[in-house]
C-alpha positions in Angstrom: 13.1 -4.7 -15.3 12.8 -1.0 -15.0 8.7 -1.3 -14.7 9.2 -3.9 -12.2 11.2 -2.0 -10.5 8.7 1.0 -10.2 5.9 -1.1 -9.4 8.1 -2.0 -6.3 9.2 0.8 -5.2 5.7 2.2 -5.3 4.4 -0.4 -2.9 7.4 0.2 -0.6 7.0 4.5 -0.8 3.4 3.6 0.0 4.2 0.9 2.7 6.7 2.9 4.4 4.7 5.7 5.2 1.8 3.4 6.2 3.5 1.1 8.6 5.0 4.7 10.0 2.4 5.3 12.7 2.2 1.8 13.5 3.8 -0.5 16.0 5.0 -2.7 12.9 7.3 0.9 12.2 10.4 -0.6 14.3 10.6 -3.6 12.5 10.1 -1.8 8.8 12.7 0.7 9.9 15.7 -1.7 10.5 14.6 -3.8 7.7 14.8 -0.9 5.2 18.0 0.2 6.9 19.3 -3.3 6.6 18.6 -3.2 2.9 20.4 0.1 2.3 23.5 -1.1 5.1 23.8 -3.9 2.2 23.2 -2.5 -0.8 24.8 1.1 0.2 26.6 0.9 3.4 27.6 4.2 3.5 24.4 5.4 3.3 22.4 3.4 5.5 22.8 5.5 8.8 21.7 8.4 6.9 18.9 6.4 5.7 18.0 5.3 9.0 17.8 9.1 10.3 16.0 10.4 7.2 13.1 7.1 8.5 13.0 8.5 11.8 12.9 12.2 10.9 10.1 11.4 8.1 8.5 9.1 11.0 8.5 12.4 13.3 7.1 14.8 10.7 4.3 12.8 9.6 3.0 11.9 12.8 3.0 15.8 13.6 1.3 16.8 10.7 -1.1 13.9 12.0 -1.7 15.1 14.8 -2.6 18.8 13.2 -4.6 17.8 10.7 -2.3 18.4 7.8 -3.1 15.0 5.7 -1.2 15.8 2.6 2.5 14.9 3.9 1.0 11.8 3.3 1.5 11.9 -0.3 4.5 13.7 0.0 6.4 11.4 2.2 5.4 8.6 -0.3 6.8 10.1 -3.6 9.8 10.7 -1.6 10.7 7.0 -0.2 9.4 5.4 -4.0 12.3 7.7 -5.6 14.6 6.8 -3.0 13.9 3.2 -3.5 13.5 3.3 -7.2 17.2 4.9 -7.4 18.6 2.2 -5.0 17.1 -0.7 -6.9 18.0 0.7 -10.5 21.6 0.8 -9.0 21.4 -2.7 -7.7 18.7 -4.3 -9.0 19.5 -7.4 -6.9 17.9 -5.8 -3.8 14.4 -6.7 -5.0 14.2 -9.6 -4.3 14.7 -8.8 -0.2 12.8 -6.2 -0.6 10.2 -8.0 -1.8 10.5 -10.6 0.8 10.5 -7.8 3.5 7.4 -6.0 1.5 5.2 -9.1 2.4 6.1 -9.7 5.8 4.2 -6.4 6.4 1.5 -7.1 3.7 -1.9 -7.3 5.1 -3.5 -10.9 4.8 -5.6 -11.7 2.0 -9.6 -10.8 2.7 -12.0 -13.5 2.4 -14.7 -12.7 0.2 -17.8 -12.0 2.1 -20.5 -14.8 1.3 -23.8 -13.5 -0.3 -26.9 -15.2 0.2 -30.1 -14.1 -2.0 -33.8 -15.4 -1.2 -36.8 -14.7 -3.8 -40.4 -15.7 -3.5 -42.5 -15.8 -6.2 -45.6 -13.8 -6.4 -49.2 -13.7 -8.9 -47.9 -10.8 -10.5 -44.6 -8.2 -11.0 -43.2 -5.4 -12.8 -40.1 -5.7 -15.2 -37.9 -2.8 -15.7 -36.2 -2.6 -18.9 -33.5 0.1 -20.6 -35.9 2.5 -19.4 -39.4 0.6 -20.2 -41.7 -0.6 -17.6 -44.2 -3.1 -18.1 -46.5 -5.2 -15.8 -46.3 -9.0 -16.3 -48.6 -11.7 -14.5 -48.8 -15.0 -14.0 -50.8 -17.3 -15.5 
């Protein structure tokens, strides 16, 4: 389970940090907090703050210019979630669940639509060759 669990924690560190200048942040906040208040009760108001402090930081840097907390702030909530769901592996599950309430919805492809005429005459280019080819 241990890849599984990495993979998941990786889409959380990342989704967490996304959602962090968003008006979806509330939501994703008391959902992680929730999580932890079950899985780690005693940690969950410290979890809560560390959100809200990380929320702060990041939106300063944003503001400056400074894009690499980014990256920093992601690393940081993937361990943090990686740890709690090696400890109780039966969080996934609801984290899962509250991964994909937040999960953008699927893109349609965009339909391509290709039109060719015919003409007396072209030119084929091949692995580096070009030669002239005509109808008859």
């Amino acid at each position: 389970m241990e890849p599984e669990i990495a993979a998941l924690a990786s889409t959380a560190g990342t989704t967490i940090v996304t959602l962090m200048a968003t008006d979806a942040w509330q939501r994703l906040r008391d959902g992680i907090t929730a999580l932890w208040r079950r899985g780690q009760a005693d940690r969950a108001d410290a979890v809560a703050a560390e959100l809200d402090a990380g929320r702060e930081e990041l939106l300063a840097a944003s503001a400056s210019g400074a894009a690499d907390l980014e990256g920093d702030l992601q690393a940081e909530w993937q361990g943090r979630v990686r740890r709690l769901l090696t400890v109780q592996p039966e969080r996934a599950e609801e984290l899962r669940l509250l991964l994909e309430e937040f999960a953008p919805p699927p893109e349609t492809a965009p339909s391509v639509t290709q039109h060719a005429t015919a003409s007396g005459s072209a030119r084929v280019y091949q692995a580096g060759r070009d030669q002239h080819v005509s109808e008859r």
